[in-house]
C-alpha positions, -999 to 999 in steps of 0.1 A, spaced: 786 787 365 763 785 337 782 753 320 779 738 352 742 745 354 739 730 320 763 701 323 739 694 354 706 696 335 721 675 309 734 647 338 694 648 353 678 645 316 703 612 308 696 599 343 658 603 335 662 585 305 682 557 320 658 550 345 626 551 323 648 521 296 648 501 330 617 505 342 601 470 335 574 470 308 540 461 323 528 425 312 500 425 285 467 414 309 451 415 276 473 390 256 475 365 289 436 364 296 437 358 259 458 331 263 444 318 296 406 318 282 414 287 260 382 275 241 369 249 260 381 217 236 348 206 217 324 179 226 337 144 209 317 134 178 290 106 189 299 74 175 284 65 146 264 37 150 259 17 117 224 19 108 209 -16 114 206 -40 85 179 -39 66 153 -70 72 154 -94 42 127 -85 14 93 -104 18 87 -121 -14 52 -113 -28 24 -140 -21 21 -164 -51 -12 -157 -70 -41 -181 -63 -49 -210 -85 -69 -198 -114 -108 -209 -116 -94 -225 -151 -66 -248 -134 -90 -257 -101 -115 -267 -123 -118 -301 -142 -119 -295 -180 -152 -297 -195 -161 -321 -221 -187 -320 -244 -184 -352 -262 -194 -388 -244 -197 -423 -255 -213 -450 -239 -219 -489 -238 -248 -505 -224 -266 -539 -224 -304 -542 -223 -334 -565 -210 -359 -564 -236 -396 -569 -226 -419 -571 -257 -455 -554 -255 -490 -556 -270 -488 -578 -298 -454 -588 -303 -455 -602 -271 -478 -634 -286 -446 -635 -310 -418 -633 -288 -400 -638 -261 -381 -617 -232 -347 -607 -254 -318 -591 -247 -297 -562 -266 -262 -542 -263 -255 -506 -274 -228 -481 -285 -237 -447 -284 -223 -412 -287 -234 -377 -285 -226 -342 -278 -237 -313 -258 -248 -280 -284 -255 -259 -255 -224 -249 -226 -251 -254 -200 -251 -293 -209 -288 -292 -210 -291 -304 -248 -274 -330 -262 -277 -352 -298 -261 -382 -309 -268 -420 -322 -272 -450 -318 -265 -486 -330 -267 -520 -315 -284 -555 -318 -313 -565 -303 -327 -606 -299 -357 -619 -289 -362 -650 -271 -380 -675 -297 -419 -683 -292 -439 -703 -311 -410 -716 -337 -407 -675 -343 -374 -652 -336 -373 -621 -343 -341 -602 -341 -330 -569 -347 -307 -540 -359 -311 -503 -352 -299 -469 -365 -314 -441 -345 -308 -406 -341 -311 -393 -309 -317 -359 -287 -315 -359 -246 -325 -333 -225 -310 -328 -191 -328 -303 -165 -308 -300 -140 -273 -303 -153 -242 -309 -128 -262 -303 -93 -256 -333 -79 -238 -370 -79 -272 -377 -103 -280 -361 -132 -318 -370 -143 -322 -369 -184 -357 -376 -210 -345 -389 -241 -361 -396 -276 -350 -410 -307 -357 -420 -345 -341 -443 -369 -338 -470 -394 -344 -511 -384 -331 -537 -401 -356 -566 -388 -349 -604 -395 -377 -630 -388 -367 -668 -385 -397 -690 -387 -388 -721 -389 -366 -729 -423 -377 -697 -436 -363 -664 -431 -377 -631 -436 -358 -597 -435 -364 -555 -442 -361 -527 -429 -384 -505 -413 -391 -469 -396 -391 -467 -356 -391 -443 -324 -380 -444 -292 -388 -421 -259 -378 -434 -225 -361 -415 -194 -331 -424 -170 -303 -415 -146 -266 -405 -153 -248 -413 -121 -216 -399 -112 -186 -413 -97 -153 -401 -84 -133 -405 -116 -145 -395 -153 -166 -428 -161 -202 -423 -152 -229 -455 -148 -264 -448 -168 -298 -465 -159 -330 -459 -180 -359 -470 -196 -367 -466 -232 -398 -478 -250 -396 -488 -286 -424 -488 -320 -411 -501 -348 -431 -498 -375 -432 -533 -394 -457 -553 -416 -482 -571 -400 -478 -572 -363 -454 -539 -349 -427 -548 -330 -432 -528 -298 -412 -536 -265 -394 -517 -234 -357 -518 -230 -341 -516 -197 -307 -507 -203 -279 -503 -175 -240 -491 -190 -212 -470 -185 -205 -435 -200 -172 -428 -206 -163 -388 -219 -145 -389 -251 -131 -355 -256 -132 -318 -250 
């Protein structure tokens, strides 16, 4: 009786343990939620736009002209050619005629306002004949001009003044007489300017020369071109 009580026990215990290795295992809620609560996928990149091209470099602005280039070159140095009517005065007029003369002349500014300039001349002057006399003439002079107003305007207004050497010849008849003597000169004019580099001169210059016997003293109206010679 008691091995049967045993042998029973024992038959309950395996049954026991039969029944709990069938019993199913409960699923793992854990594990499945896991699985079930995917990440939500991620957001796609945005598309990379290419930054826009860059706009072509604006070149700098060329520099202005310079004063120096706008600017005609200044000159300093001018020559000039001219002719004369010759009116003779006081008492060289009971001598001689109405003459006529031609000069060459040069000079140069000393002072960058152009106010001041100095130069020479040399030229011939003739006298119409009177009374079976002619007097002609040859003249050296140094000479200053003064300019006021300098470059204002299309007319430049100048005083000028002079002082030189003559070499006077004297026809009378069949007989000639020659020397040299001392003389001045003071007149004023007009420099007028044109579109290119040549400018036209008009003035009026009174002459003393200093001779033996009767003076030889007359007023030249001179008209000729001045032409700049270099800088």
């Amino acid at each position: 009786m008691k091995k049967g009580s045993i042998l029973i026990g024992a038959m309950v215990m395996l049954a026991a343990q039969v029944a709990l290795a069938q019993t199913p295992t409960p699923p793992d809620t854990a594990g499945k939620q896991t699985q079930t609560m995917q990440a939500p996928p991620a957001a796609a990149a945005p598309a990379m736009t290419p930054p826009p091209a860059a706009a072509p470099a604006t070149p700098p602005p060329s520099p202005p002209p310079s004063t120096a280039a706008a600017t005609k070159p200044q000159v300093y140095r001018f020559g000039s050619i001219s002719g004369s009517w010759l009116k003779p005065s006081g008492d060289f007029d009971k001598v001689a005629s109405d003459g006529w003369a031609i000069t060459l002349e040069g000079y140069q500014f000393i002072t960058p306002t152009k106010k001041i300039a100095v130069g020479s001349q040399i030229g011939y002057q003739s006298f119409g004949e009177k009374n079976g006399v002619t007097v002609s003439n040859f003249p050296v002079d140094a000479v200053l001009k003064f300019f006021p107003k300098p470059g204002t305007g299309k007319a430049d207004i100048y005083g000028t003044a002079g002082l030189g050497f003559n070499y006077q010849r004297t026809d009378v008849g069949l007989a000639t007489n020659s020397d040299y003597f001392f003389g001045t000169q003071a007149g004023a004019g007009v420099e007028l300017h044109t579109s290119g580099p040549v400018s036209l001169v008009v003035d009026a210059v009174y002459h003393w020369i200093f001779s033996n016997g009767t003076d030889v003293d007359f007023i030249a109206l001179r008209a000729g071109l001045v032409i700049p010679m270099m800088r």
